[in-house]
N, CA, C, O and CB atoms as a CASP TS submission, in Angstrom:
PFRMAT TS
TARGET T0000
AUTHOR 0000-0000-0000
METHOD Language model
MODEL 1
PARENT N/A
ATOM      1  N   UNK     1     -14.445 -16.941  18.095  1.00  0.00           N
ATOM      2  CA  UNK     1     -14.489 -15.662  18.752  1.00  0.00           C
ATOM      3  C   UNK     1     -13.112 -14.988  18.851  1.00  0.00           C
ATOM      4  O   UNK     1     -13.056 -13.782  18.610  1.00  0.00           O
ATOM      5  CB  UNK     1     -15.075 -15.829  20.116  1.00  0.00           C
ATOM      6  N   UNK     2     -12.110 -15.589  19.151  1.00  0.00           N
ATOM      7  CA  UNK     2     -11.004 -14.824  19.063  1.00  0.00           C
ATOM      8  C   UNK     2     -10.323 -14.604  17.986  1.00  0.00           C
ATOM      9  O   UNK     2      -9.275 -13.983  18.166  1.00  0.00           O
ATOM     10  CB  UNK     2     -10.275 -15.166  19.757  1.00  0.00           C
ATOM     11  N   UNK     3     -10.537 -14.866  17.072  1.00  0.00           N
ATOM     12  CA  UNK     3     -10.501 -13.967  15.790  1.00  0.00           C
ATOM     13  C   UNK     3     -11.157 -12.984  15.234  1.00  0.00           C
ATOM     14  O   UNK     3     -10.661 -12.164  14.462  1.00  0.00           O
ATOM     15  CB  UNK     3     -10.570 -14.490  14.998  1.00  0.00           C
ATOM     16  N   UNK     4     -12.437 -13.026  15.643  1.00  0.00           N
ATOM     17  CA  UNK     4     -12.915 -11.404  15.844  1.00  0.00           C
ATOM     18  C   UNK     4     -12.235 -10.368  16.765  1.00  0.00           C
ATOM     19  O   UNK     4     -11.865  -9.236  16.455  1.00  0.00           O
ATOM     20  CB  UNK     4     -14.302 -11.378  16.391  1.00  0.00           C
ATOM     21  N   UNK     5     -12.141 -11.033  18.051  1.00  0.00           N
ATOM     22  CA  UNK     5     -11.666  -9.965  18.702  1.00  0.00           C
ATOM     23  C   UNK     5     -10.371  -9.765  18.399  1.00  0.00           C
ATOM     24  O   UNK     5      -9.858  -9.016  19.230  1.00  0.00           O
ATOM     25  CB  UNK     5     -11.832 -10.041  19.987  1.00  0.00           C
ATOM     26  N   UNK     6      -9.627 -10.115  17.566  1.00  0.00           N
ATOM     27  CA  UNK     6      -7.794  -9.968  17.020  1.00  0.00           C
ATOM     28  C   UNK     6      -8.564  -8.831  15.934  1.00  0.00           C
ATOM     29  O   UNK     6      -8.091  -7.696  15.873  1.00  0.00           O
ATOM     30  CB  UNK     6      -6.604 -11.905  16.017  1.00  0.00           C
ATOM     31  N   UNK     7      -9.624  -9.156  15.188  1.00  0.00           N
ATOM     32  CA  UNK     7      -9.541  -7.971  14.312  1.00  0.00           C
ATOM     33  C   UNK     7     -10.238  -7.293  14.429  1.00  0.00           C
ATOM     34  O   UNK     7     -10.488  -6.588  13.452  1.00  0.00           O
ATOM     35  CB  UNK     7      -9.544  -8.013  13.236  1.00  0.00           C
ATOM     36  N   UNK     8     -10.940  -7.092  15.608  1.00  0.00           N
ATOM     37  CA  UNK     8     -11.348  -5.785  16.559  1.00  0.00           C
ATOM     38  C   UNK     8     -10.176  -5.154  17.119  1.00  0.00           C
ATOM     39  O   UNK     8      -9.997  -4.010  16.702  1.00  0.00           O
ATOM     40  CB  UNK     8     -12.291  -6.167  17.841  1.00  0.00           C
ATOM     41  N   UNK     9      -9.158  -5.672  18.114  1.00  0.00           N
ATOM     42  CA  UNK     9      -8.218  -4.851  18.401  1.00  0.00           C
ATOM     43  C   UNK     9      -7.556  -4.351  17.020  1.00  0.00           C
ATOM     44  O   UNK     9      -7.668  -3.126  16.982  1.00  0.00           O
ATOM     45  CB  UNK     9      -7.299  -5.522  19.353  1.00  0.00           C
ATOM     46  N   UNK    10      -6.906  -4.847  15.868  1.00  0.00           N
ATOM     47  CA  UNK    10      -6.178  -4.577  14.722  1.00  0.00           C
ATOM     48  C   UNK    10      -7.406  -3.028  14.549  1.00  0.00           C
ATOM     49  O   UNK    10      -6.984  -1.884  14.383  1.00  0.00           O
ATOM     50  CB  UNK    10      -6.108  -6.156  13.315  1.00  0.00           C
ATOM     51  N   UNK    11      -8.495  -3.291  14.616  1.00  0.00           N
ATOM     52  CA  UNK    11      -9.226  -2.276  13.884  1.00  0.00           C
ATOM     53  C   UNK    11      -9.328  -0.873  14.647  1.00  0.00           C
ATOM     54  O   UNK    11      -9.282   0.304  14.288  1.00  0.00           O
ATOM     55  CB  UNK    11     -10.636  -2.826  13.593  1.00  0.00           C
ATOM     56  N   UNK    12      -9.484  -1.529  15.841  1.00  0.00           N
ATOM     57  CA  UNK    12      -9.200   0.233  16.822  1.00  0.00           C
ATOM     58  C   UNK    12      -7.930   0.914  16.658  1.00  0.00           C
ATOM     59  O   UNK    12      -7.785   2.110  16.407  1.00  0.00           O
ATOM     60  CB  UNK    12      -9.169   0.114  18.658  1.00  0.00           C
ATOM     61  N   UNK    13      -7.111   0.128  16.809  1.00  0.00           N
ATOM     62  CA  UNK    13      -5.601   0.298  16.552  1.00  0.00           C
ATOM     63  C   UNK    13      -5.644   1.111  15.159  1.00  0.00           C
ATOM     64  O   UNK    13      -5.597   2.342  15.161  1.00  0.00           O
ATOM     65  CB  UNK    13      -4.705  -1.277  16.439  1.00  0.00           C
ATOM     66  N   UNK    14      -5.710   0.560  14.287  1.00  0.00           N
ATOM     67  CA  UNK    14      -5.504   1.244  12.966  1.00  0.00           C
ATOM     68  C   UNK    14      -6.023   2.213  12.662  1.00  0.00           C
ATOM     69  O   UNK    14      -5.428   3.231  12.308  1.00  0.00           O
ATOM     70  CB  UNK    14      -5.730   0.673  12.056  1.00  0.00           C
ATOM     71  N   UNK    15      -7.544   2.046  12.766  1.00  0.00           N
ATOM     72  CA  UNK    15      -8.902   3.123  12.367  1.00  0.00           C
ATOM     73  C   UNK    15      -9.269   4.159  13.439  1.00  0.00           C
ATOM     74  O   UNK    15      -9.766   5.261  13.210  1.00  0.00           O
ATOM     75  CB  UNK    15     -10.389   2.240  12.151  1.00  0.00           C
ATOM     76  N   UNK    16      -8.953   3.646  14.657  1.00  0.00           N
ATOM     77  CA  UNK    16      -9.816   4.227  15.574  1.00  0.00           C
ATOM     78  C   UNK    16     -10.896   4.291  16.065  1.00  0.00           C
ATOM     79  O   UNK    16     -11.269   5.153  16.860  1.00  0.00           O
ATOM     80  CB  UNK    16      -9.855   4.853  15.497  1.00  0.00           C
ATOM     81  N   UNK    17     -11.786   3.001  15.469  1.00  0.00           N
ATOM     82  CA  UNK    17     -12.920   2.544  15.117  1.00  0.00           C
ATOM     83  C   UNK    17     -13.277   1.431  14.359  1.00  0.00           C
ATOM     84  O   UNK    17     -12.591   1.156  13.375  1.00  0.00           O
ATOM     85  CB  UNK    17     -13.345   3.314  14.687  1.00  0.00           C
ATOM     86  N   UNK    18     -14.494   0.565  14.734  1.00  0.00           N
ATOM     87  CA  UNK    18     -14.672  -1.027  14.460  1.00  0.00           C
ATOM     88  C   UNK    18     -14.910  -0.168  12.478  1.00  0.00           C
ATOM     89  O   UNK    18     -15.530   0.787  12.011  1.00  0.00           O
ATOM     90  CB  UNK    18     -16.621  -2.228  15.685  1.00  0.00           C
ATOM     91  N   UNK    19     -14.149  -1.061  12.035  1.00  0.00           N
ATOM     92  CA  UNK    19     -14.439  -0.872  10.407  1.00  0.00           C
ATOM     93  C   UNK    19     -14.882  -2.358   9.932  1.00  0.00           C
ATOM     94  O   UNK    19     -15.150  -3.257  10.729  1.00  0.00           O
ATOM     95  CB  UNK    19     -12.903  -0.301   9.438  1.00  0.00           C
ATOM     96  N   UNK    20     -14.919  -2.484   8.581  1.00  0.00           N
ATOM     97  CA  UNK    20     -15.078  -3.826   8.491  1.00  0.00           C
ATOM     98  C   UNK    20     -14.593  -3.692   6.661  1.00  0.00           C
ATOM     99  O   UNK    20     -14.774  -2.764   5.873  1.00  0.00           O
ATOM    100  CB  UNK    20     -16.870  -4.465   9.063  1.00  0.00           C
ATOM    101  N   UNK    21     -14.091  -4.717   6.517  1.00  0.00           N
ATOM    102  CA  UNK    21     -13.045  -4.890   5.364  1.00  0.00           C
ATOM    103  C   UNK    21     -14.293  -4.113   4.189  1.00  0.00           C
ATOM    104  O   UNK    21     -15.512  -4.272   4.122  1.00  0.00           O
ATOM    105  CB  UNK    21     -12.416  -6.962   4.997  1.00  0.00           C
ATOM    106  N   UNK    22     -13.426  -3.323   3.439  1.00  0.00           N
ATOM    107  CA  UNK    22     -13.368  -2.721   1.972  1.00  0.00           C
ATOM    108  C   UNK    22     -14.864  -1.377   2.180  1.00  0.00           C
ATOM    109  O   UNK    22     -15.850  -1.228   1.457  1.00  0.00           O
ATOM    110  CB  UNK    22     -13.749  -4.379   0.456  1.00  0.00           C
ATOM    111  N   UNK    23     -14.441  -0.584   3.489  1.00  0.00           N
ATOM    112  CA  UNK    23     -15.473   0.411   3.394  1.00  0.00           C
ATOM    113  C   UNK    23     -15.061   1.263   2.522  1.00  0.00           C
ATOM    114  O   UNK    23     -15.822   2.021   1.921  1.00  0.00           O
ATOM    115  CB  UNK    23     -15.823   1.062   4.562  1.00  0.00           C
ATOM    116  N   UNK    24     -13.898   1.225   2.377  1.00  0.00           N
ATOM    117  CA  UNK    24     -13.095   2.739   1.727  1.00  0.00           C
ATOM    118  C   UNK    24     -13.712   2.422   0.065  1.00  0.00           C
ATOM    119  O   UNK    24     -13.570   3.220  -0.862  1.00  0.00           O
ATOM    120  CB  UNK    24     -10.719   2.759   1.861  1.00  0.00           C
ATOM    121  N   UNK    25     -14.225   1.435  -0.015  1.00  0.00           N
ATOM    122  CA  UNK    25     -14.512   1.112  -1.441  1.00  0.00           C
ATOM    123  C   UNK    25     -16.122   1.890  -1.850  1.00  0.00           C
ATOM    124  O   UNK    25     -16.504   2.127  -2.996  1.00  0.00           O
ATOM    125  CB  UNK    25     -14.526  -0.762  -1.598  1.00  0.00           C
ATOM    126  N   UNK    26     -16.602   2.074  -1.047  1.00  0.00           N
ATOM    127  CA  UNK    26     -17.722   3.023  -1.389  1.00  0.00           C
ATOM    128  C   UNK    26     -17.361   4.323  -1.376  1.00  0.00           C
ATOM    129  O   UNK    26     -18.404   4.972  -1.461  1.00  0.00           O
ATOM    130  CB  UNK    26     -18.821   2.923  -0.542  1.00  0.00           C
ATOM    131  N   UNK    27     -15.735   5.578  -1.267  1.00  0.00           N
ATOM    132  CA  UNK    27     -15.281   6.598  -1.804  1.00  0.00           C
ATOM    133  C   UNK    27     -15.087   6.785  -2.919  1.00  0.00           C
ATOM    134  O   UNK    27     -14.218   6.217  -3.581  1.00  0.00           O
ATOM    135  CB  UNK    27     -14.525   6.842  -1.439  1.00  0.00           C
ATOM    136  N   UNK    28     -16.046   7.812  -3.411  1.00  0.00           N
ATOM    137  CA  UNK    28     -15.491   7.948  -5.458  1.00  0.00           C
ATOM    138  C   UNK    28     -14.837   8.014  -5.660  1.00  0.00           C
ATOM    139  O   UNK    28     -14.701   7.617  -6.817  1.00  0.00           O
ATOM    140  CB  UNK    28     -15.593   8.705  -6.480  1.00  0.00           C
ATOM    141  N   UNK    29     -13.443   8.566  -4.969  1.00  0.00           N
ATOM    142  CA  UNK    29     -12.115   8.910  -5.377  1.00  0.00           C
ATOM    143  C   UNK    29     -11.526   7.157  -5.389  1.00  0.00           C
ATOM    144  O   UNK    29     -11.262   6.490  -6.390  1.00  0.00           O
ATOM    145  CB  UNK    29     -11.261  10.183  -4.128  1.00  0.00           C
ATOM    146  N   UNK    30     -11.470   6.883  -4.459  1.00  0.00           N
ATOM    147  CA  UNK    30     -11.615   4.960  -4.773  1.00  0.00           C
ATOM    148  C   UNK    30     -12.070   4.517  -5.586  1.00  0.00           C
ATOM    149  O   UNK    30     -11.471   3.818  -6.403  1.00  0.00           O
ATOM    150  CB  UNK    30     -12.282   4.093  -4.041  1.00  0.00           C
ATOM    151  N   UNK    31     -13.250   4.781  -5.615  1.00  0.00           N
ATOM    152  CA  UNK    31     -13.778   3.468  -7.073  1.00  0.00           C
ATOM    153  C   UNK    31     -13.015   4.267  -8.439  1.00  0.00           C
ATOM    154  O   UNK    31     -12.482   3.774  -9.433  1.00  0.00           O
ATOM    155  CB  UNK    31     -16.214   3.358  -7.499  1.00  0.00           C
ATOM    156  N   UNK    32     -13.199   5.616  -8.054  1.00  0.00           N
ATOM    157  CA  UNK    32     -12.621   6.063  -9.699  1.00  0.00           C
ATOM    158  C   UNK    32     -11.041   5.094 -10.044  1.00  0.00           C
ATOM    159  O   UNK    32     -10.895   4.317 -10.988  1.00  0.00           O
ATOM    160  CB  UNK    32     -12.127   8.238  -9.708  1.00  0.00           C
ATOM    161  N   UNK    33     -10.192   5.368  -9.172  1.00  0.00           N
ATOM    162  CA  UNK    33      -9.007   4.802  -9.231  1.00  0.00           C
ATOM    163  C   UNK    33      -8.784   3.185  -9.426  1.00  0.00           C
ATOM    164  O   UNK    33      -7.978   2.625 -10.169  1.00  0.00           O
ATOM    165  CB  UNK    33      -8.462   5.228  -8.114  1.00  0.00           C
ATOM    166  N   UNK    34      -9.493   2.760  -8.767  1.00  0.00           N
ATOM    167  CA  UNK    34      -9.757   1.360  -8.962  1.00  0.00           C
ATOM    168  C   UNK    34     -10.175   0.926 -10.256  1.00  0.00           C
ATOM    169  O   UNK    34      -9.864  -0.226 -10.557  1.00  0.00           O
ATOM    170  CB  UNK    34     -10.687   0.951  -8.100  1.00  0.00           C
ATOM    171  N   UNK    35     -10.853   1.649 -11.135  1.00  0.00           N
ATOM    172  CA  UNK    35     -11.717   1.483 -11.862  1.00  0.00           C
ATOM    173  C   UNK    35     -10.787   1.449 -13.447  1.00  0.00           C
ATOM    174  O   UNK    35     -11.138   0.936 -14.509  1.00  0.00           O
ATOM    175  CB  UNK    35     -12.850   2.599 -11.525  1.00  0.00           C
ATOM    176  N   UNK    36      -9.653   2.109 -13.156  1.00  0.00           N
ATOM    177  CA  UNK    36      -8.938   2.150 -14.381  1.00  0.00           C
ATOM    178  C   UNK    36      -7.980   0.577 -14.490  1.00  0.00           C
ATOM    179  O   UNK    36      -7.822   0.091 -13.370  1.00  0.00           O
ATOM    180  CB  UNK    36      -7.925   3.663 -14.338  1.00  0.00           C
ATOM    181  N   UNK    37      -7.459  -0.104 -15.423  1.00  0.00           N
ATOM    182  CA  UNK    37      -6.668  -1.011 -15.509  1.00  0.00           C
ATOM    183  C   UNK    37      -7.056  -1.944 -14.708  1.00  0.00           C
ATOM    184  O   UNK    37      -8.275  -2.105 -14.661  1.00  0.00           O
ATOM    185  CB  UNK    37      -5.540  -0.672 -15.356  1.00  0.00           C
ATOM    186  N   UNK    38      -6.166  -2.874 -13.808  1.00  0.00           N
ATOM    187  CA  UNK    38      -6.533  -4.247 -13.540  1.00  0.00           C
ATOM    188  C   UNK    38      -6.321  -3.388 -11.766  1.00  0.00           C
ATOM    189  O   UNK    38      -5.243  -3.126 -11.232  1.00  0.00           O
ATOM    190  CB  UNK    38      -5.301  -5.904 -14.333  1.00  0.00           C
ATOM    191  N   UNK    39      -7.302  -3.200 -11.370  1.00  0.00           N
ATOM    192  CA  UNK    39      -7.474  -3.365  -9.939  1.00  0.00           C
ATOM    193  C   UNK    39      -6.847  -2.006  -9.374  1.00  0.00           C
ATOM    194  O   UNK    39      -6.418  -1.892  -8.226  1.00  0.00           O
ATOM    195  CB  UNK    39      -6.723  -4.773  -9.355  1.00  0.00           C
ATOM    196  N   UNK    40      -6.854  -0.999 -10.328  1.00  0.00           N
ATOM    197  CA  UNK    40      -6.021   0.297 -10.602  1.00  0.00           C
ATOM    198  C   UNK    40      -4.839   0.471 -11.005  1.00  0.00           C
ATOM    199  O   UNK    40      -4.266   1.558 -11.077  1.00  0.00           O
ATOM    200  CB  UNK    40      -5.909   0.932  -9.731  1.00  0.00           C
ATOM    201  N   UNK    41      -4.438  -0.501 -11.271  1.00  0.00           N
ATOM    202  CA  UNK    41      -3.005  -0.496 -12.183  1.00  0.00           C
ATOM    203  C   UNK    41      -3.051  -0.561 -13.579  1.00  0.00           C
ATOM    204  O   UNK    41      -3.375  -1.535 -14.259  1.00  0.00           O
ATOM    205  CB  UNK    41      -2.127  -1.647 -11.892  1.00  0.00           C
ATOM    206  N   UNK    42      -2.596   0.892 -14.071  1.00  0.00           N
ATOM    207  CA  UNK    42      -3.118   0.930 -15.476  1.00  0.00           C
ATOM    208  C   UNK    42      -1.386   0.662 -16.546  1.00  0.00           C
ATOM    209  O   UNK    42      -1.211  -0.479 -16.973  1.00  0.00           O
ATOM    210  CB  UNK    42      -4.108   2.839 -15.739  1.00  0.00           C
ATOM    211  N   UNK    43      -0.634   1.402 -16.765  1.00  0.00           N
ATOM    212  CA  UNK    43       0.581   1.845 -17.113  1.00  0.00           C
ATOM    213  C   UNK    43       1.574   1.748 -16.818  1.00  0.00           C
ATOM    214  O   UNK    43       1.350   2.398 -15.797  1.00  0.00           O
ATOM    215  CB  UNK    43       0.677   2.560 -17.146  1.00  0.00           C
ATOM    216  N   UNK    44       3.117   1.406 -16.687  1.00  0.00           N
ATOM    217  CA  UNK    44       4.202   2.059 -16.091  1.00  0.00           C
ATOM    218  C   UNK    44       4.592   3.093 -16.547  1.00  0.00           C
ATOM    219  O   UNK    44       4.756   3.456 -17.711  1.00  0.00           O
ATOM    220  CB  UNK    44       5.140   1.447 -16.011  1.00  0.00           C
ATOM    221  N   UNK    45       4.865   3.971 -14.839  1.00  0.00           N
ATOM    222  CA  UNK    45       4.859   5.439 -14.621  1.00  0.00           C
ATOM    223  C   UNK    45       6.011   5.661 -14.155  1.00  0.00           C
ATOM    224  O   UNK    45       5.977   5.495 -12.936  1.00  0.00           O
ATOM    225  CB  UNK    45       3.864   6.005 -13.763  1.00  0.00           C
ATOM    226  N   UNK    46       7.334   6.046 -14.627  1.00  0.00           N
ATOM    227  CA  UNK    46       8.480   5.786 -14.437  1.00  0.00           C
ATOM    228  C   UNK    46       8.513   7.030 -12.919  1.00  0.00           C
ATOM    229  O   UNK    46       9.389   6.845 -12.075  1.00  0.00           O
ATOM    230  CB  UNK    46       9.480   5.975 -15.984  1.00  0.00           C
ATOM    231  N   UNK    47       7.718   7.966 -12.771  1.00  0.00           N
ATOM    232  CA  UNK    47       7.638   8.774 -11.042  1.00  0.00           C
ATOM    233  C   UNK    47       7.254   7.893 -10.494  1.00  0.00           C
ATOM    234  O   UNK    47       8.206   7.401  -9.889  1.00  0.00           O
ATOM    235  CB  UNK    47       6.655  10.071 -10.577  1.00  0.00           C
ATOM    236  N   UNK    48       6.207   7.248 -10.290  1.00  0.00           N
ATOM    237  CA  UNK    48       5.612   5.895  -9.503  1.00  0.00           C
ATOM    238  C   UNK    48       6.779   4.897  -9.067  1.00  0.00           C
ATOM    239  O   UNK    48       6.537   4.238  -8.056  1.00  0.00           O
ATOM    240  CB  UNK    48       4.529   4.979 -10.558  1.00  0.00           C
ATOM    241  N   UNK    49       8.087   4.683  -9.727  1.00  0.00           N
ATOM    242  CA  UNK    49       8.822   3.704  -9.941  1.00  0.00           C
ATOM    243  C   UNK    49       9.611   4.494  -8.782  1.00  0.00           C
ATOM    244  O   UNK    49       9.874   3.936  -7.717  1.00  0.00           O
ATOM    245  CB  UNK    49       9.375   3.316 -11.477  1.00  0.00           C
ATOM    246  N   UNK    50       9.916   5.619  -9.010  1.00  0.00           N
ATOM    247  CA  UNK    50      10.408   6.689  -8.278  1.00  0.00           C
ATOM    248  C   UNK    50      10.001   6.949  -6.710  1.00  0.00           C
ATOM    249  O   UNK    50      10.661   7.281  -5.726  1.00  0.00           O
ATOM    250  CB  UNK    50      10.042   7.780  -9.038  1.00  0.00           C
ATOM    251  N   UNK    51       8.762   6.679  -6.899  1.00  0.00           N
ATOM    252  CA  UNK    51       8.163   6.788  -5.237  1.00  0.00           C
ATOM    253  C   UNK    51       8.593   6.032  -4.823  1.00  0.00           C
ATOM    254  O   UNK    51       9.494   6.336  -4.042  1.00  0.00           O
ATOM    255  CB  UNK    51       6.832   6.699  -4.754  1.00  0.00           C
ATOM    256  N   UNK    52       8.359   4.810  -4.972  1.00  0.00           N
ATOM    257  CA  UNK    52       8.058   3.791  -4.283  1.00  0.00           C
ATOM    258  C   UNK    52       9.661   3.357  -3.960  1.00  0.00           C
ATOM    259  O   UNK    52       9.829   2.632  -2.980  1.00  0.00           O
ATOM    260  CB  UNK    52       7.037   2.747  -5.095  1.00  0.00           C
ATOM    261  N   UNK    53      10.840   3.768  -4.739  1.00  0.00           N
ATOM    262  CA  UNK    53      12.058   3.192  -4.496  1.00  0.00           C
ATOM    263  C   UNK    53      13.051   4.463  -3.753  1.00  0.00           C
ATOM    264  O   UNK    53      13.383   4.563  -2.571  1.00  0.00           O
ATOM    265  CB  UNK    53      12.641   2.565  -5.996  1.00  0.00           C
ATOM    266  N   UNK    54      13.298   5.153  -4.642  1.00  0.00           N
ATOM    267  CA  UNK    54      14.404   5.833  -3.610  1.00  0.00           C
ATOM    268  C   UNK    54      13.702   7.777  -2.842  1.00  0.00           C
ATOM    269  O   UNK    54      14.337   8.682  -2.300  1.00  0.00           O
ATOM    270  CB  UNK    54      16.278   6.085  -4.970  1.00  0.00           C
ATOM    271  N   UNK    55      12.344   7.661  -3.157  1.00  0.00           N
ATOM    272  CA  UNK    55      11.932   9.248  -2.594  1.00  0.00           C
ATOM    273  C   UNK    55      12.000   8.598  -1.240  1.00  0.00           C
ATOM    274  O   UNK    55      12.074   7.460  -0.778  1.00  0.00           O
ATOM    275  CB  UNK    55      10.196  10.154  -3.099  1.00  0.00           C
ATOM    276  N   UNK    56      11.922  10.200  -0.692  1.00  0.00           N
ATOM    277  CA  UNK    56      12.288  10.141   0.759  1.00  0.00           C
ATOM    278  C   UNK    56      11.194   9.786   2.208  1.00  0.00           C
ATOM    279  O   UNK    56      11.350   9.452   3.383  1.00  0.00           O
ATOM    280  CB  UNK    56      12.836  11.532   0.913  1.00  0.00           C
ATOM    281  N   UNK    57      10.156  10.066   1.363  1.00  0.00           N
ATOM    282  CA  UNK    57       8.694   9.880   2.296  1.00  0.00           C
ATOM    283  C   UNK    57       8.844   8.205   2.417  1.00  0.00           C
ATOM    284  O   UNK    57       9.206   7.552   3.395  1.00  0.00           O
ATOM    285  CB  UNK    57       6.885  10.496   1.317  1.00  0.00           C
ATOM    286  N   UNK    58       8.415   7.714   1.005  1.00  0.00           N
ATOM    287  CA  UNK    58       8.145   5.727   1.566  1.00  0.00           C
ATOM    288  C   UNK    58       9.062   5.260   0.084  1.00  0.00           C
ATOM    289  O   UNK    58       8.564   4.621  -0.844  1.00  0.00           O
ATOM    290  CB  UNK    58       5.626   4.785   1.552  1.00  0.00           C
ATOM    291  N   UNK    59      10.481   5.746   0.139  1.00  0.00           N
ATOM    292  CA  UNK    59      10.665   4.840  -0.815  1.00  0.00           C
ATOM    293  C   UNK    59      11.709   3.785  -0.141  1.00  0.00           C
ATOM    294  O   UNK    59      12.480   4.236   0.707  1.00  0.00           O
ATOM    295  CB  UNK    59      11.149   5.548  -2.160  1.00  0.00           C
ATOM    296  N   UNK    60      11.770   2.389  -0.480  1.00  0.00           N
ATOM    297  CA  UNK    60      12.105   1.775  -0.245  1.00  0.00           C
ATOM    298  C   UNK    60      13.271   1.346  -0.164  1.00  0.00           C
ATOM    299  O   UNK    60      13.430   0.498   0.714  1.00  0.00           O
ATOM    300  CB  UNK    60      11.634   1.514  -0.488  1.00  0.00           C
ATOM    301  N   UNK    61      14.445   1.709  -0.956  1.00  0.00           N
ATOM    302  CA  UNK    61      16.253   2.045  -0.623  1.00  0.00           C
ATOM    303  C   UNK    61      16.512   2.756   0.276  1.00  0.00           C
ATOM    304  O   UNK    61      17.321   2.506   1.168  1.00  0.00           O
ATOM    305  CB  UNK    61      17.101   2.749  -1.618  1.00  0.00           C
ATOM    306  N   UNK    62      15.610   4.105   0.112  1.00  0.00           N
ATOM    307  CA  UNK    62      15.864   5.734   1.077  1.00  0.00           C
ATOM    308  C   UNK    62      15.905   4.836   2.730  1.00  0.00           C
ATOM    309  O   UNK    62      16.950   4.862   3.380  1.00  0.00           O
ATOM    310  CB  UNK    62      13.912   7.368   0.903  1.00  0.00           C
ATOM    311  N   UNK    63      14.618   4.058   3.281  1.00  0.00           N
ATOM    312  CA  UNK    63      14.699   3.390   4.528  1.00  0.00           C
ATOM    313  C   UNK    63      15.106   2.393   4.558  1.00  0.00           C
ATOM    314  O   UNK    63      15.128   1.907   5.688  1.00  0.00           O
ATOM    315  CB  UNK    63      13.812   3.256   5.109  1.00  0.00           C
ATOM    316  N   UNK    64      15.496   1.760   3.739  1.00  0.00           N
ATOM    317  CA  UNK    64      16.180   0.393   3.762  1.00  0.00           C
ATOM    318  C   UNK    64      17.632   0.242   2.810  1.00  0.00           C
ATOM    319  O   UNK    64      17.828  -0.762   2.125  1.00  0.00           O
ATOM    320  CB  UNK    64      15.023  -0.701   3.194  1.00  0.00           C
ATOM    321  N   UNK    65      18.292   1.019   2.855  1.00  0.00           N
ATOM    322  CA  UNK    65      19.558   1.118   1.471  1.00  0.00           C
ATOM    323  C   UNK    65      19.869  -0.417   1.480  1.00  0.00           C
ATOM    324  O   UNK    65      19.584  -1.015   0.442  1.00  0.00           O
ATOM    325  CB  UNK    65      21.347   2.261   1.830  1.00  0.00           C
ATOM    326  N   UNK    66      20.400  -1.120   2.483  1.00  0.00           N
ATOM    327  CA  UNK    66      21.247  -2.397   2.092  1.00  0.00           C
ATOM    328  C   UNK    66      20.390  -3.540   1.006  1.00  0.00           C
ATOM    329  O   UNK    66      20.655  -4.673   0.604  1.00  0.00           O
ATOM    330  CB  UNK    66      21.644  -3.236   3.658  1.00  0.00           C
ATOM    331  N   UNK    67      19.125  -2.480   0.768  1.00  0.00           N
ATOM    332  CA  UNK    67      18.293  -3.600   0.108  1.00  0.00           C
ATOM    333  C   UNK    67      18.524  -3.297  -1.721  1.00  0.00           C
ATOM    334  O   UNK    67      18.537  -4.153  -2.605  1.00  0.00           O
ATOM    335  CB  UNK    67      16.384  -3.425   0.717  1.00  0.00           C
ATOM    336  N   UNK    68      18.631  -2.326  -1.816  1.00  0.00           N
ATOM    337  CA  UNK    68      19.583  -1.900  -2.852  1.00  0.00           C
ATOM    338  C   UNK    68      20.714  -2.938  -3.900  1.00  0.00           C
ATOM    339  O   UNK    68      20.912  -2.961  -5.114  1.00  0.00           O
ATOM    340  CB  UNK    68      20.399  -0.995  -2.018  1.00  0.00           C
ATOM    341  N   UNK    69      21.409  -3.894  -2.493  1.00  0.00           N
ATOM    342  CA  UNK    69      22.436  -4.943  -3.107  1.00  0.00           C
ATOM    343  C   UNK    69      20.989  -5.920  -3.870  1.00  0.00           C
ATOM    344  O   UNK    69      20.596  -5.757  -5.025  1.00  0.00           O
ATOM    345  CB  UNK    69      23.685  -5.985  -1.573  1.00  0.00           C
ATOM    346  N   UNK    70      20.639  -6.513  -3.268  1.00  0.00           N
ATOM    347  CA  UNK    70      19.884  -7.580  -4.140  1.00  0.00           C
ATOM    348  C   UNK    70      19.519  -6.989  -5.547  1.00  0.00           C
ATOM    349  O   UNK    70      19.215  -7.833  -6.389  1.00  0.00           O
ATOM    350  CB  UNK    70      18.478  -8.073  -3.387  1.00  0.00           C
ATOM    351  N   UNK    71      19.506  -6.047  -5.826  1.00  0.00           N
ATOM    352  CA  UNK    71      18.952  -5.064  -7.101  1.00  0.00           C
ATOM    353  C   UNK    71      20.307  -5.343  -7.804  1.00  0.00           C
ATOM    354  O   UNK    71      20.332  -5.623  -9.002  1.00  0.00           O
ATOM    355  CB  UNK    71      18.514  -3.121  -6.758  1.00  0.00           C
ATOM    356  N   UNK    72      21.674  -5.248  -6.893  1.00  0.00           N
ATOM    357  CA  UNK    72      23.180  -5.301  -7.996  1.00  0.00           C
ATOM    358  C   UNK    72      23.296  -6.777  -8.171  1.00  0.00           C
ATOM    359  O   UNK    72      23.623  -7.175  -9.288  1.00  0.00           O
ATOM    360  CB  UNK    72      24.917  -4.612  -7.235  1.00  0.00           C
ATOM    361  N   UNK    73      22.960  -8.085  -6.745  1.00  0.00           N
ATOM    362  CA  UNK    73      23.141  -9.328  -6.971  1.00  0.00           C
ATOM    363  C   UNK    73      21.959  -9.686  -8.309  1.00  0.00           C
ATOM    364  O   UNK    73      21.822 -10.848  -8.690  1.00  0.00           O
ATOM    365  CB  UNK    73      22.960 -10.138  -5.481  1.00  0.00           C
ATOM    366  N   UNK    74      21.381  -8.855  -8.763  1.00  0.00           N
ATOM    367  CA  UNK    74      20.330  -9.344  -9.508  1.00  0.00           C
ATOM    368  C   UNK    74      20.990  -9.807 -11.060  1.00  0.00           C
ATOM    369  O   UNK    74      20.645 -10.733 -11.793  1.00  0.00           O
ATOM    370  CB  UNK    74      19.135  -8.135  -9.564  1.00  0.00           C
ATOM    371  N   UNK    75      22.196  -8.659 -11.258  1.00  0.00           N
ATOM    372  CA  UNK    75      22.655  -8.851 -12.621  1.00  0.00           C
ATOM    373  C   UNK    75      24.061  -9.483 -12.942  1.00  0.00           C
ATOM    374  O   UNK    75      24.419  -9.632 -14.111  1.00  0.00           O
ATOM    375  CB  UNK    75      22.621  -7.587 -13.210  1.00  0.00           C
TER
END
C-alpha cells in the first residue's frame, strides 16, 4: 500500500490528477512520434543537439555551465 500511495501523491503533484503510467500514449501526436525510428528516435539532428545543450529554455550547459568541463576533460 504505500507504494501506491507514493505514486498517488507523485501523481497529484505532477498531473493534478490520479493518472496511471503511459496514458499520453493513446495521443496521435504521441503515437505518431513514437512511431518513427527506435522508440522515436529516428536521425541525428544537429538543432536537437542544440536544444538539449546550450539553448536557453532546457539546455543543459546554459543551466549548468561547469558541466561543460567534463565535455573538455573528455579529450
Amino acid at each position: 500500500m504505500p507504494p501506491l500511495l507514493i505514486f498517488a501523491a507523485y501523481s497529484m503533484i505532477c498531473f493534478g490528477h490520479l493518472s496511471i503510467p503511459y496514458e499520453y500514449s493513446v495521443r496521435e501526436e504521441f503515437k505518431a512520434g513514437m512511431s518513427q525510428g527506435f522508440m522515436g528516435i529516428s536521425h541525428f539532428r544537429p538543432s536537437v543537439l542544440y536544444l538539449i545543450t546550450v539553448h536557453r529554455y532546457r539546455g543543459l550547459f546554459y543551466h549548468s555551465p561547469f558541466l561543460a568541463l567534463a565535455v573538455w576533460d573528455g579529450f
